[in-house]
C-alpha positions as CSV (number, residue, x, y, z in Angstrom):
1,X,5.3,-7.9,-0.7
2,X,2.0,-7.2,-2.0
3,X,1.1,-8.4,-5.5
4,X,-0.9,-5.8,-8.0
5,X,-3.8,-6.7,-9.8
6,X,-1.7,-8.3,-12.9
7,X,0.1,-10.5,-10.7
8,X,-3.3,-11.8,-8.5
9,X,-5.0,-12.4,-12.1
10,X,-2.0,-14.8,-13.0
11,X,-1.9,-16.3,-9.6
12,X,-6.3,-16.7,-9.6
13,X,-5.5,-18.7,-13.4
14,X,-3.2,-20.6,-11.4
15,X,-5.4,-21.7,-8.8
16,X,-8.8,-22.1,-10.8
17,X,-6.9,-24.1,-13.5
18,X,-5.8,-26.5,-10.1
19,X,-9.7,-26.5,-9.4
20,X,-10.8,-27.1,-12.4
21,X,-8.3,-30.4,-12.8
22,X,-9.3,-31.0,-9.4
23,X,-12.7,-30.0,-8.1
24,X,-12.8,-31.3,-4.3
25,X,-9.1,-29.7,-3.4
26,X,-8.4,-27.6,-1.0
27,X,-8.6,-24.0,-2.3
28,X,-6.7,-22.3,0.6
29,X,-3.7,-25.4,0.0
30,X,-3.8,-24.7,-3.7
31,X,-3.2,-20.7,-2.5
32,X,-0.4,-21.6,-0.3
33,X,1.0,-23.6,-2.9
34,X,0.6,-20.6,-6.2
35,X,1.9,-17.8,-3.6
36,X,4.2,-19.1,-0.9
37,X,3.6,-20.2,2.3
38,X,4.6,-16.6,3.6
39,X,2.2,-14.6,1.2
40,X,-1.3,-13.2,2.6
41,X,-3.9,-13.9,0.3
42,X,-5.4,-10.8,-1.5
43,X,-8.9,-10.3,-1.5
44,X,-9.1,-9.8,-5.2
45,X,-8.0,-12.8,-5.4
46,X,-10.3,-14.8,-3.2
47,X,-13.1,-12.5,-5.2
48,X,-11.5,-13.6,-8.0
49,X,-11.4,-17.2,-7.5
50,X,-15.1,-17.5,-5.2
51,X,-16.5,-15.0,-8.3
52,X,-15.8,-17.4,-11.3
53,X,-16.6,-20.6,-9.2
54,X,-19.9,-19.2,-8.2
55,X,-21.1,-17.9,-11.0
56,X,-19.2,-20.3,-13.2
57,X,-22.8,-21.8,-14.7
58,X,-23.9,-18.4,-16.0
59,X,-20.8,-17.6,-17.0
60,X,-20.2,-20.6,-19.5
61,X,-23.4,-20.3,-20.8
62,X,-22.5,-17.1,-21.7
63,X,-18.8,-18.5,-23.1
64,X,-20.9,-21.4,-25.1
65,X,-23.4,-19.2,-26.6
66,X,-20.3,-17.1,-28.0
67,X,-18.8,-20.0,-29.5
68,X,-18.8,-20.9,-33.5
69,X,-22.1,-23.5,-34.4
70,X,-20.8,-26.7,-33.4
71,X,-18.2,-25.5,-30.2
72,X,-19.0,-26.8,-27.2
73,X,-16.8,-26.1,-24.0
74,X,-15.5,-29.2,-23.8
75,X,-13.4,-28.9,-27.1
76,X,-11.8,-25.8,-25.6
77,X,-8.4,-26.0,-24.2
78,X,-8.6,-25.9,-20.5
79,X,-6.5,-23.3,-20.3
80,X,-8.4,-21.2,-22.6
81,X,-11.7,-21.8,-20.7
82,X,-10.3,-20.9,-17.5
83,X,-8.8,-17.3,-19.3
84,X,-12.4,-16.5,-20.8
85,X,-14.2,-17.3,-17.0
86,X,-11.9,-15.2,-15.3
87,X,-12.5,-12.6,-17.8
88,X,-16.1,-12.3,-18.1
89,X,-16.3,-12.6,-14.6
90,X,-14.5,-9.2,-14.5
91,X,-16.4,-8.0,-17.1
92,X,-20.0,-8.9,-15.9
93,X,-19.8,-9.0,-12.3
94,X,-16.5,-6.4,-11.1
95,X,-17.9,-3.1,-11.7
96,X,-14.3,-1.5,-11.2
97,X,-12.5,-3.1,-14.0
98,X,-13.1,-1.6,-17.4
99,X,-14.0,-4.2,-19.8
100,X,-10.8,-3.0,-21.9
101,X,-8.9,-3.9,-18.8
102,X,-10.5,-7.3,-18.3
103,X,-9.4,-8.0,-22.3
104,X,-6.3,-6.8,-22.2
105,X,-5.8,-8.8,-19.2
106,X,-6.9,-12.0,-20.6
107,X,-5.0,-11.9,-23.6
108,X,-1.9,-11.3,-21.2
109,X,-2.5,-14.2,-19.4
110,X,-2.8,-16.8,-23.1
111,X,0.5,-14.7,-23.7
112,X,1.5,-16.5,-20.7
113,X,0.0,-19.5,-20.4
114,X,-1.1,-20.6,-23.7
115,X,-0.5,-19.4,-27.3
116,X,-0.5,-17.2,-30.6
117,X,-3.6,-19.2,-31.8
118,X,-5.2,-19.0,-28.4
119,X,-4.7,-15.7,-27.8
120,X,-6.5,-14.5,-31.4
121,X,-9.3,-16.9,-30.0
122,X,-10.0,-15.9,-26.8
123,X,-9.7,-12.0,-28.3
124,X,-12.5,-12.9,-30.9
125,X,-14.6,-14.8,-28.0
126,X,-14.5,-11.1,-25.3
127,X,-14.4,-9.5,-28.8
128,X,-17.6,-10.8,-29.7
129,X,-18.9,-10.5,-26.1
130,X,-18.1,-6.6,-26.2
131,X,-20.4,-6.6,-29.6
132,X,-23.2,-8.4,-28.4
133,X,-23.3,-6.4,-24.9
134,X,-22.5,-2.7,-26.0
């Protein structure tokens, strides 16, 4: 069974919040262990995963420079942080994603994995983003 775009979003969160605990684990075991032993890896999802750990310097800057005065990205929930790189990674670097899309996406994924108070901050962080960038 294929997964669509929703589900390999969910399962890259998944697998960069593993990284991101643990930083010398195996990414392909951490795949096998988010989609089965049975499941092929989509390639949006390794461009998901190799896109936000890549460019995950540029893209916190970016985060951090969004943030109120005295935020730094080590007060943000980890789960949070991993949302926001995902999305802007979308939104900078994956020129087939709408930036709608990539929002709408993220805030489906706090809806998930985090909650009503994350999910209005991470919409004012892309929010502000969009402002700053259109």
């Amino acid at each position: 069974m294929s997964l669509n775009r929703h589900q390999i979003r969910q399962s890259a969160f998944q697998t960069l919040f593993a990284l991101s605990s643990n930083s010398g684990a195996d990414v392909n075991a951490i795949y096998e262990q988010v989609l089965g032993e049975t499941q092929e890896v989509p390639d949006y999802l390794v461009k998901l995963v190799d896109g936000v750990v890549a460019n995950q310097d540029d893209i916190d800057e970016t985060i951090e420079s969004l943030l109120a005065k005295n935020w730094r990205l080590s007060r943000l929930a980890k789960t949070d942080l991993v949302i926001l790189r995902i999305a802007l990674f979308e939104i900078k670097f994956v020129d087939d994603v709408p930036d709608a899309v990539a929002i709408n996406e993220a805030l489906e994924l706090t809806k998930m994995f985090s909650d009503d108070k994350s999910k209005k901050f991470v919409n004012g962080v892309l929010g502000n983003y969009e402002k700053q960038n259109s």
